[in-house]
Every structure is written in structure tokens, then in C-alpha cells.
C-alpha positions as CSV (number, residue, x, y, z in Angstrom):
1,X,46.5,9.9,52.7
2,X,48.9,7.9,54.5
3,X,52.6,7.8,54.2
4,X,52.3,3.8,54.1
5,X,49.9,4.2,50.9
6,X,52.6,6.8,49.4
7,X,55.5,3.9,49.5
8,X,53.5,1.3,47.8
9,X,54.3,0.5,44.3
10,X,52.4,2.0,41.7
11,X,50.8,-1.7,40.4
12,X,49.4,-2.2,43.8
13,X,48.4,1.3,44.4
14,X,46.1,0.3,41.3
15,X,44.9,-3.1,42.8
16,X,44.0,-1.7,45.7
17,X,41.7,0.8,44.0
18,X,39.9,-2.0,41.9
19,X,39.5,-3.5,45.4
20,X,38.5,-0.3,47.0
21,X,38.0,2.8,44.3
22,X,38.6,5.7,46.7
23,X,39.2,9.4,45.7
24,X,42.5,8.9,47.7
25,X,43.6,6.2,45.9
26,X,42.7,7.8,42.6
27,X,44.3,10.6,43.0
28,X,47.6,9.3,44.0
29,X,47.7,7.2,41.0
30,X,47.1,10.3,38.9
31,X,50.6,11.7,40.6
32,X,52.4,8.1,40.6
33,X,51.7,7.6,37.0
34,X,52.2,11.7,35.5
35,X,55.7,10.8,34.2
36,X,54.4,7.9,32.1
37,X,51.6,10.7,30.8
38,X,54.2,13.3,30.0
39,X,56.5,11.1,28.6
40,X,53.8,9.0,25.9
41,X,52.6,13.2,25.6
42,X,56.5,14.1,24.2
43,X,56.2,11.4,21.5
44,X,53.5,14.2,19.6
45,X,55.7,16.9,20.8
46,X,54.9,20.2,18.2
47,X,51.5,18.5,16.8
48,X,49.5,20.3,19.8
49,X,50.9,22.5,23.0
50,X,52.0,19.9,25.3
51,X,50.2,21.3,28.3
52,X,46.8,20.0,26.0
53,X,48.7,16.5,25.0
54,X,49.3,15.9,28.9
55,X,45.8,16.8,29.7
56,X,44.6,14.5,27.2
57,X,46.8,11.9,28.4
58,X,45.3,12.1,31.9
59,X,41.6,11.2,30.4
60,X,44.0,7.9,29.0
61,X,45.1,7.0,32.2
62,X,41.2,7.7,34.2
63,X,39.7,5.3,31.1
64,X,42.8,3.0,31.7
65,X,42.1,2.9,35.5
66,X,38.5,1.9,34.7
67,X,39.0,-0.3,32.4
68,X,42.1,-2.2,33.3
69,X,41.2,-6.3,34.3
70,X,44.4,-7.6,36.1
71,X,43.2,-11.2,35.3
72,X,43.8,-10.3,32.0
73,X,47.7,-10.7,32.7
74,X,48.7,-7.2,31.1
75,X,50.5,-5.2,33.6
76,X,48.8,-1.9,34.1
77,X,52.1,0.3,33.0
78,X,51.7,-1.1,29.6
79,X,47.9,-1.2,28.9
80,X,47.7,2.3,30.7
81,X,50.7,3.6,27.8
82,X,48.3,2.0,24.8
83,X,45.7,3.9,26.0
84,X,47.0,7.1,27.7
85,X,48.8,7.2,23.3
86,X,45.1,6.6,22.1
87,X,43.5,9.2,23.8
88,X,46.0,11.8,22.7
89,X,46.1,10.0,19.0
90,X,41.8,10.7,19.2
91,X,42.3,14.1,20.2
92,X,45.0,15.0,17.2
93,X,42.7,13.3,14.9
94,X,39.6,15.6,16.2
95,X,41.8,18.7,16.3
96,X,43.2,18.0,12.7
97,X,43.1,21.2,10.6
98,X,39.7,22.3,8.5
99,X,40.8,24.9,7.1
100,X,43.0,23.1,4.2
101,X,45.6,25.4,2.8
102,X,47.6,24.7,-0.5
103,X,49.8,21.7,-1.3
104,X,52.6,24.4,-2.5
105,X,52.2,27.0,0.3
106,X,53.0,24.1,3.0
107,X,55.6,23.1,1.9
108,X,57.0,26.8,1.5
109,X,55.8,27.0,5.4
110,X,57.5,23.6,6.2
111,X,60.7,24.6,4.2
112,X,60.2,28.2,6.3
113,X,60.4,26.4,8.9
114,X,63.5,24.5,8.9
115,X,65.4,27.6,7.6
116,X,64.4,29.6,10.9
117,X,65.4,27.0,12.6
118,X,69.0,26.6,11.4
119,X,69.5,30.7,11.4
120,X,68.5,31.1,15.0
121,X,70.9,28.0,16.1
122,X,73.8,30.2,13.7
123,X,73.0,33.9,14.5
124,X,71.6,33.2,18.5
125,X,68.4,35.0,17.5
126,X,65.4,34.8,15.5
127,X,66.0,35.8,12.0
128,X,64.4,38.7,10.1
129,X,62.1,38.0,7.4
130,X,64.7,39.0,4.4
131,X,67.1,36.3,6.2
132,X,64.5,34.0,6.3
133,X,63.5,34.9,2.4
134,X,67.1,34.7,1.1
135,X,68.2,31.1,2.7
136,X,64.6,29.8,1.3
137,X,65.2,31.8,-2.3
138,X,62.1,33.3,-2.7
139,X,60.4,37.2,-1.3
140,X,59.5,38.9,1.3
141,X,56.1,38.6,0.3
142,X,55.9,35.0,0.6
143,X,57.5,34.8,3.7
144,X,54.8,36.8,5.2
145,X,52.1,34.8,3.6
146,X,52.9,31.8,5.5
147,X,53.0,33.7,8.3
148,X,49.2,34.8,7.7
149,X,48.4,31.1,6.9
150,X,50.2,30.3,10.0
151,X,48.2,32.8,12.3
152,X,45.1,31.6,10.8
153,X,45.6,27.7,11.4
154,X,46.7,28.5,14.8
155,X,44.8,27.6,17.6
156,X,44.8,28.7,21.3
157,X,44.7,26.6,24.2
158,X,41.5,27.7,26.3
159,X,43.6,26.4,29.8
160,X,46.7,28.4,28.7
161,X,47.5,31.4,30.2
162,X,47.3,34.8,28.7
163,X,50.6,36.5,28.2
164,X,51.5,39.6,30.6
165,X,48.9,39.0,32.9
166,X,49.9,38.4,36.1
167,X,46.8,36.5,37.8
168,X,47.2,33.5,35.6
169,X,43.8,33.8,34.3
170,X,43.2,31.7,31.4
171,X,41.6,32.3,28.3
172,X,38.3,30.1,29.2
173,X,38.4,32.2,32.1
174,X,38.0,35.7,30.5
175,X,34.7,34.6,28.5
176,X,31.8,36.2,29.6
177,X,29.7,34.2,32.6
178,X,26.7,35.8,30.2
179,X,27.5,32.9,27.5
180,X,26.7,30.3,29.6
181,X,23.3,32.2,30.8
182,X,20.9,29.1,31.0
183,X,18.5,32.4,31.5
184,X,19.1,32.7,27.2
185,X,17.6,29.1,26.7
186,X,14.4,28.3,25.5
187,X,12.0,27.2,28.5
188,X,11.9,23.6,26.4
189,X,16.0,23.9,25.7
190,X,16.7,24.2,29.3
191,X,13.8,21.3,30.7
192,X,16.0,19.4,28.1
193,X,19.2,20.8,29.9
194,X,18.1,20.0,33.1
195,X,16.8,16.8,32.6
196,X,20.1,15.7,31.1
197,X,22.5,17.0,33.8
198,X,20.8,15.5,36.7
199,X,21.7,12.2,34.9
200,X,25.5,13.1,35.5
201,X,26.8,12.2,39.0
202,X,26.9,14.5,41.7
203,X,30.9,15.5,41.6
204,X,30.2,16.2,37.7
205,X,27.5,18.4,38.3
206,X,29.3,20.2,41.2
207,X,31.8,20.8,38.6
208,X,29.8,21.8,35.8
209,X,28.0,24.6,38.1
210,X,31.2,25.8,39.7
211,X,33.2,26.1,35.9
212,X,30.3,27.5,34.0
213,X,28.1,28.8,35.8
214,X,30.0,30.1,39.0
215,X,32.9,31.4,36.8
216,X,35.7,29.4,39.0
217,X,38.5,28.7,37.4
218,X,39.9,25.1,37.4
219,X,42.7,25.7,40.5
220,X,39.6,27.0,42.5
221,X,37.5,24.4,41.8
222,X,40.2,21.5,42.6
223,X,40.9,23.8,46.0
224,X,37.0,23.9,46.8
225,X,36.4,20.4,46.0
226,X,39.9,19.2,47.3
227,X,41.3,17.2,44.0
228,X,43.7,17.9,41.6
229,X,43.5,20.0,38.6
230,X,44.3,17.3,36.2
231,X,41.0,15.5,37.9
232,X,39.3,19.0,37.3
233,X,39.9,18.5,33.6
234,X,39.1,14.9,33.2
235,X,35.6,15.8,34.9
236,X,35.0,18.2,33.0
237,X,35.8,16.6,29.3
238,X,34.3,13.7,30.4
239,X,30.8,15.1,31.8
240,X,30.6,17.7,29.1
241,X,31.2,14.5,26.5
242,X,28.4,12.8,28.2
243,X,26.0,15.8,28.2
244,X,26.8,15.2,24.1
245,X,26.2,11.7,24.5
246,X,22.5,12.3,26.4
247,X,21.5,15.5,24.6
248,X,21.9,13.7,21.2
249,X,20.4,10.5,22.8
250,X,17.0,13.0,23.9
251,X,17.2,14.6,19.7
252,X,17.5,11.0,18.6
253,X,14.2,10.2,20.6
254,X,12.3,13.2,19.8
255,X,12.9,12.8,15.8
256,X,11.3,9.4,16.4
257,X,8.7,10.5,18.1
258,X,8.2,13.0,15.3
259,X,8.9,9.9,12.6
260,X,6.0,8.2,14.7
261,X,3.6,10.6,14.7
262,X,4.0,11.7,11.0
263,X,3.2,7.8,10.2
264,X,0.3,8.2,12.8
265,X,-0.7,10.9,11.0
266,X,-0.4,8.7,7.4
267,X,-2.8,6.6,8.9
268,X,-5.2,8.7,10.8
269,X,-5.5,11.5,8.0
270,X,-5.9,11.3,4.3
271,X,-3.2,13.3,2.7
272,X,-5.3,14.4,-0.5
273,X,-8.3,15.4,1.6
274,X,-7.6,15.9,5.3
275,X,-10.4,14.2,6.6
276,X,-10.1,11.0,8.5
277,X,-8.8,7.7,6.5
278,X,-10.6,4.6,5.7
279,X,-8.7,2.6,7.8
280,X,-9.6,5.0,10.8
281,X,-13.0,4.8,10.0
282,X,-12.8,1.1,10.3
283,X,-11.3,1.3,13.9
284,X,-13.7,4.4,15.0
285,X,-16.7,2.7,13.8
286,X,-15.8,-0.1,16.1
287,X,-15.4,2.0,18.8
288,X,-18.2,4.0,18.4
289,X,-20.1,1.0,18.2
290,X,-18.8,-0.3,21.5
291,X,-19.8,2.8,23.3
292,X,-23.5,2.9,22.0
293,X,-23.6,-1.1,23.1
294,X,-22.6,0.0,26.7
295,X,-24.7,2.8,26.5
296,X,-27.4,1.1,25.4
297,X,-27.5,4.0,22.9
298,X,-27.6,4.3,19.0
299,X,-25.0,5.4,16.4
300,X,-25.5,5.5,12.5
301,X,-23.6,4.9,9.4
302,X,-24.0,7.3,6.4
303,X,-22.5,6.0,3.0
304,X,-21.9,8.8,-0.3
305,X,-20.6,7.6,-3.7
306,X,-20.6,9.9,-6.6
307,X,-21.6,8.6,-10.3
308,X,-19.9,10.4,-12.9
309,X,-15.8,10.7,-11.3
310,X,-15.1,8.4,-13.9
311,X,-16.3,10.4,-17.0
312,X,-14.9,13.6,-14.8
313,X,-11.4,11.4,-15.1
314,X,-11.0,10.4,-18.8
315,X,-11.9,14.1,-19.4
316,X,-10.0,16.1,-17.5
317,X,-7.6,13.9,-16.2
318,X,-7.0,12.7,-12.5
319,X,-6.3,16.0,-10.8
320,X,-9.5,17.6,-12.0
321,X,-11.0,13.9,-9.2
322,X,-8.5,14.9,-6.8
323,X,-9.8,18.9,-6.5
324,X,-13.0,17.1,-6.8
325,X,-12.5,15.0,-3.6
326,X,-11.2,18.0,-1.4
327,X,-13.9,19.7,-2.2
328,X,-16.6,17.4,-1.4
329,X,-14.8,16.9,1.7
330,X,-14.4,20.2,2.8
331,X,-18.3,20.4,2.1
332,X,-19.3,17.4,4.0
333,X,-16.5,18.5,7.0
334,X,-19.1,22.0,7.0
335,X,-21.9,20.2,6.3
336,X,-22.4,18.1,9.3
337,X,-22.3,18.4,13.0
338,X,-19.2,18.9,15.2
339,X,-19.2,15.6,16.5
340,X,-19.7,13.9,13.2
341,X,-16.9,12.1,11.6
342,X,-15.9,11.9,8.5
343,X,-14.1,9.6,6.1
344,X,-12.9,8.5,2.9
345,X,-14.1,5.4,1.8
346,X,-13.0,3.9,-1.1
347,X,-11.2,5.8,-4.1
348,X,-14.4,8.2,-4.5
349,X,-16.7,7.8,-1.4
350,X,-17.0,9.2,2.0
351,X,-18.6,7.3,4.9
352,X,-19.7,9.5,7.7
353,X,-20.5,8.4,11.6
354,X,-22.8,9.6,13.8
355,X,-22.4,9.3,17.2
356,X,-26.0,9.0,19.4
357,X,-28.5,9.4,16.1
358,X,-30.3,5.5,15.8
359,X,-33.5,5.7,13.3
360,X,-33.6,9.9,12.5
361,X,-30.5,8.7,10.6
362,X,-32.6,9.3,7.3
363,X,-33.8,12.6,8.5
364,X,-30.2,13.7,8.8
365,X,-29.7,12.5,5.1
366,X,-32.0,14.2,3.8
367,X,-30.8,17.2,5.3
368,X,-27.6,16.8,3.7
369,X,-28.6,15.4,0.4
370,X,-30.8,18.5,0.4
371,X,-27.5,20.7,0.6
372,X,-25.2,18.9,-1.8
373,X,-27.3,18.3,-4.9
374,X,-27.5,21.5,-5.8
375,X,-23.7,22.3,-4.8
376,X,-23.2,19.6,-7.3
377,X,-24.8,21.3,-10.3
378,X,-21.5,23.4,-10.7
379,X,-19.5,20.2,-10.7
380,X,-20.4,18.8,-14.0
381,X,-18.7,15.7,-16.1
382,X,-18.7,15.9,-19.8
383,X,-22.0,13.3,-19.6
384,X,-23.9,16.0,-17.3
385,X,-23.9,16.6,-13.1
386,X,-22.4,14.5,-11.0
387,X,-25.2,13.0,-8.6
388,X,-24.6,10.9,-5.4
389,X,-25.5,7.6,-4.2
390,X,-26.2,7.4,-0.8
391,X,-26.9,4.4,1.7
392,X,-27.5,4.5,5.5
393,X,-27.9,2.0,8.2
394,X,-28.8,2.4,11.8
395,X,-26.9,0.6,15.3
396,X,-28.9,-1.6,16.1
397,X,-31.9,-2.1,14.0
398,X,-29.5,-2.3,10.7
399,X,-26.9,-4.7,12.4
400,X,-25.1,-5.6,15.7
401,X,-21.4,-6.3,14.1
402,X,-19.6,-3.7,11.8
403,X,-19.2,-6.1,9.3
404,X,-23.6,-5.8,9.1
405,X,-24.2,-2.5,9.8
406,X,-21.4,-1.7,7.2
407,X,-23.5,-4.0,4.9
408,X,-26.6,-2.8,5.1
409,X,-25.6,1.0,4.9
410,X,-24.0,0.3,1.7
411,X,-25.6,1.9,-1.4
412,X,-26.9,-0.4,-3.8
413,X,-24.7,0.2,-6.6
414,X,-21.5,-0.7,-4.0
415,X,-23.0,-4.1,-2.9
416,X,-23.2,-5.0,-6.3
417,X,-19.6,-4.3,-6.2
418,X,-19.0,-5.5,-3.2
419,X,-20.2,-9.4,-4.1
420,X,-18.7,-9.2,-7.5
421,X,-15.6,-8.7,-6.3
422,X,-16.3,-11.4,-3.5
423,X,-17.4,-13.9,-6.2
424,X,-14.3,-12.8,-8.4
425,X,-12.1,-13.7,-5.4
């Protein structure tokens, strides 16, 4: 850094790092401009230690140096103090208390407060707690319990320095290295991890490894990387803040993906039965249809209505049709072959597809019908058994569309309903 760039004025210091952002320059600005930080930082004197409030300020000043548009005809002293006063106003707002304690016992601790105050500036000491309990007019007692509520609402700055030590070691610095063991992650949790922080920029990672994972304090890190402290900080609130940002950007994808596939799974399974839907059918029945055309293969269509659900309904009520329906499918799922598929068609049918089987399609039928009628003699309506009513087609001696082949494998009873409904409409 050059002794010139030191005896410029702080404005152009800043217009010559919108011209030309160089660490330098950056850091130079951060020294220029520390006496506006610490003095914006005294204006919350008492709400926070002011080491933390200048700190904070700091992040102001980096967001004001980024931000800051000299066409904008604001002179950077002033739109740096707005923001450098935001940032610490953010921060008090965040740090504000949640553990709430009584209306009456703070204003015994702010009326403790004033009193302790006013001894120690008459005796030239800190008062005992009888001093203290007298000049308030109340016990000893409750002068201690707004010491306990003070102890417990107080909260310890992790950059501050523990008392008696002589290496300056700070709080964040005595926490184990073993709590920030990416070795204790899931193998998903750190993919995740590791995807996001290679989306940070290089300094940020260097400084997110050195602090956490290294066990460097902040002066060894701003000796090693050759910055200040202060810039120490910044990078590492503002890298850890967006590690937030793209962690909770990567959970806010993955619960759509989840939202996605449950609706994917709406429409490819039937919630009642577990078997394939009817709109799936409609789309796999295409497809398979496709393949045996290029193929020049067959496929077949296998229709199964049941005559009595109704009667089954009105007796026992609907849930006695929905049982019903699982269990026919659960038969029909055991009942065919692996490569089978089958699916609900209609309110009480099932339609079934099978890949590479052209005219034995009635053989197959048979076969199954064979099975399930007598299965069905334990399923009885008040009228008597429920029977089935079966239709089958064949791709492509039935039909060389679905809308044909779906026609012709239709039992009768269905296209009668089928065109009354057509003629209705």
C-alpha cells in the first residue's frame, strides 16, 4: 500500500475501489472509516458489548461499500452511517431476549440498577447487597433474584476473551475442534455440505476451513491470509449467512421434490388399493401399445367388473366395497404374471395389461377366471356371490388405436354403459 493511497481522502479512497475493488483498497477504507463504526456503535452503548456492536458495524460498512452508487448524489459518509446503524439495529433485533422475565421483576432490576449506580459514584465502590436492598426498600432476597434473572439473560460474547487467561484465547476458541467434525455427518448431510460450500468464493472457504476446521483463531487467520481481523469477521458472518441462505435453498428444493413425487405418486398409485390408477393405465396402455407396433409384437387388454358391489353397498355400507376392492386387487396383483399390470378402472373394475400375449389372451382368462370364482364364493352380497364380468381384446386383431382395443375388450354390460352415457351426453 502506498503512502500516496494513505493521504487520499476517504470519498476517493471509495471511488477508486468502485473503479478498481482491490483488497488494498478495501482494507484501507475499513481503517479510514473505523471511527465512524465506533462512533454509530456508542449510540447502542449497554444494549450489547461494544466490541459485538463494532463488529457488526463493520458488516454495515462492507454492505455499504458494495452497495453505495455515487451517481446517486449521497455522499458515502452518510449512506455508509444509515447502514453501518442498520446492521447493528438487525443484530439487536435478532439478539433480543427469549427468555421473557416478569413485568414487576424488571423493573425491580432496572430500579437495582440505578441505585448501584448512584452508591458506587457516593461510596467509590460497588455496594453490598443490603446497601443495595435498603436504598431500593425491599430484601435481600430480591436483590439476589435479579441477580439470578440477570445471570441467566446474560449472554457471552464468543470473540471476547476469557478472564485470567493470559493467551487471549477466546471463548469460540476453547470449543472443541470435535464439534465441527464433518466426520459426525451423515454421508448425505455432508454431499449437501459440500456441495454448498464450494458455491462460496475461495477467500470464504479458506476462511471457513482455517476457523472451523483448522482451529485458528481469527488474529491467525488475518496473519495467514494477510487482512484484518475486522475482515476476518465480516467473512465469516457473511459466508456462514450464506451457507444458511443455500442450505435452506437445497431443503426448500428437496421438500418439492418430495411435494412432486407424492403428487406423482396420487397419479401413478391408487390410494385405496395400491395398484396402478386408471389414468396410468390410460398412458401405459399407449405405451405398451407403441412398443408391440415397433416390435411388430402383440399386447392384450383384460377387462373385470363385479355384479353385485352395489347390493354389497346399500347393505353393509361403503367400507365393506372399499375392503372389497383391496382385496380383489391384492388377488389379481398375485394372480397374474410379474410383468402384468394392473389397474383400477372405474369405481369397481380392474383392467389388466399384458405385455407380448396377442390371441392366448383368452387362455390366460380362463386361467384367472378359473382362480377367482371360487375365491368369490366367500365374498357374498345380501342377493347371493358376487360374480365377475369379464371382457378381453387382443393388439392387433381387436383394434389398432386404444380408443378400439379399449372398446372391444369391454364387457358387455360396460358398453351398454358406455353408449348410454355417450347418448346422455
Amino acid at each position: 500500500m502506498s503512502a500516496q493511497q494513505e493521504g487520499l481522502e476517504p470519498e476517493t479512497l471509495v471511488l477508486r475501489y468502485l473503479d478498481n475493488p482491490r483488497p488494498d483498497l478495501k482494507d484501507l477504507i475499513m481503517v479510514r472509516y473505523a471511527s465512524l463504526v465506533e462512533r454509530v456503535a456508542r449510540r447502542f452503548n449497554g444494549l450489547e458489548s461494544q466490541e459485538d456492536l463494532v463488529q457488526v458495524g463493520f458488516i454495515g460498512l462492507l454492505n455499504a461499500l458494495a452497495k453505495f452508487d455515487p451517481a446517486a448524489g449521497v455522499k458515502f459518509n452518510t449512506y455508509a452511517s444509515h447502514l453501518v446503524a442498520g446492521e447493528i439495529k438487525h443484530f439487536l433485533r435478532d439478539r433480543s431476549q427469549v427468555i421473557r422475565i416478569p413485568a414487576w421483576l424488571q423493573e425491580l432490576r432496572h430500579k437495582v440498577t440505578r441505585a448501584t449506580r448512584t452508591l458506587t459514584a457516593e461510596y467509590g465502590r460497588a455496594p453490598t447487597d443490603e446497601e443495595v436492598a435498603r436504598a431500593v426498600g425491599v430484601s435481600t432476597t430480591a436483590i439476589q433474584e435479579v441477580h439470578n434473572a440477570s445471570e441467566l439473560l446474560k449472554v457471552g460474547s464468543l470473540d471476547a476473551s476469557l478472564g485470567g487467561d493470559d493467551d487471549g484465547d477466546t471463548e469460540i476458541d476453547k470449543l472443541e475442534s470435535g464439534a465441527f467434525s464433518p466426520e459426525q455427518l451423515s454421508v448425505e448431510d455432508r454431499v449437501v455440505l459440500e456441495s454448498a460450500i464450494k458455491q462460496l468464493r475461495d477467500l470464504e472457504r479458506d476462511v471457513l476451513v482455517m476457523f472451523h476446521f483448522e482451529a485458528l483463531n481469527q488474529t491467525e487467520i488475518a496473519h495467514r491470509l494477510g487482512i484484518s481481523c475486522n475482515y476476518v469477521s465480516h467473512i465469516l458472518r457473511q459466508s456462514l449467512a450464506k451457507l444458511k441462505r443455500i442450505l435452506t435453498t437445497e431443503e426448500d428444493k428437496e421438500r418439492l421434490l418430495k411435494r412432486q413425487a407424492a403428487s406423482l405418486d396420487d397419479y401413478v398409485l391408487d390410494p385405496l388399493t395400491g395398484i396402478y390408477t386408471e389414468a396410468y393405465f390410460q398412458n401405459r396402455l399407449r405405451e405398451e401399445m407403441h412398443r408391440a407396433s415397433s416390435e411388430d409384437g402383440a399386447m392384450s387388454v383384460v377387462f373385470i367388473e363385479f355384479d353385485g358391489v352395489d347390493a354389497l353397498r346399500s347393505y353393509y355400507g361403503e367400507a365393506s366395497v372399499r375392503d372389497f376392492m383391496a382385496d380383489v386387487a391384492d388377488f389379481l396383483r398375485d394372480g397374474v404374471r410379474r410383468l402384468d399390470i394392473v389397474c383400477r378402472s372405474g369405481n369397481t373394475g380392474f383392467g389388466i395389461i399384458l405385455p407380448a400375449t396377442g390371441t392366448s389372451v383368452g387362455i390366460v382368462t380362463q386361467r384367472l377366471m378359473g382362480k377367482l370364482e371360487p375365491w368369490l364364493q366367500t365374498r357374498r352380497a345380501p342377493t347371493g356371490p358376487i360374480s365377475p364380468i369379464v371382457g378381453q381384446a387382443s393388439y392387433p386383431d381387436a383394434g389398432r388405436t386404444p380408443e378400439e382395443l379399449l372398446a372391444a375388450a369391454r364387457p358387455v354390460t360396460l358398453r351398454a354403459v358406455t353408449r348410454a352415457g355417450s347418448l346422455a351426453a
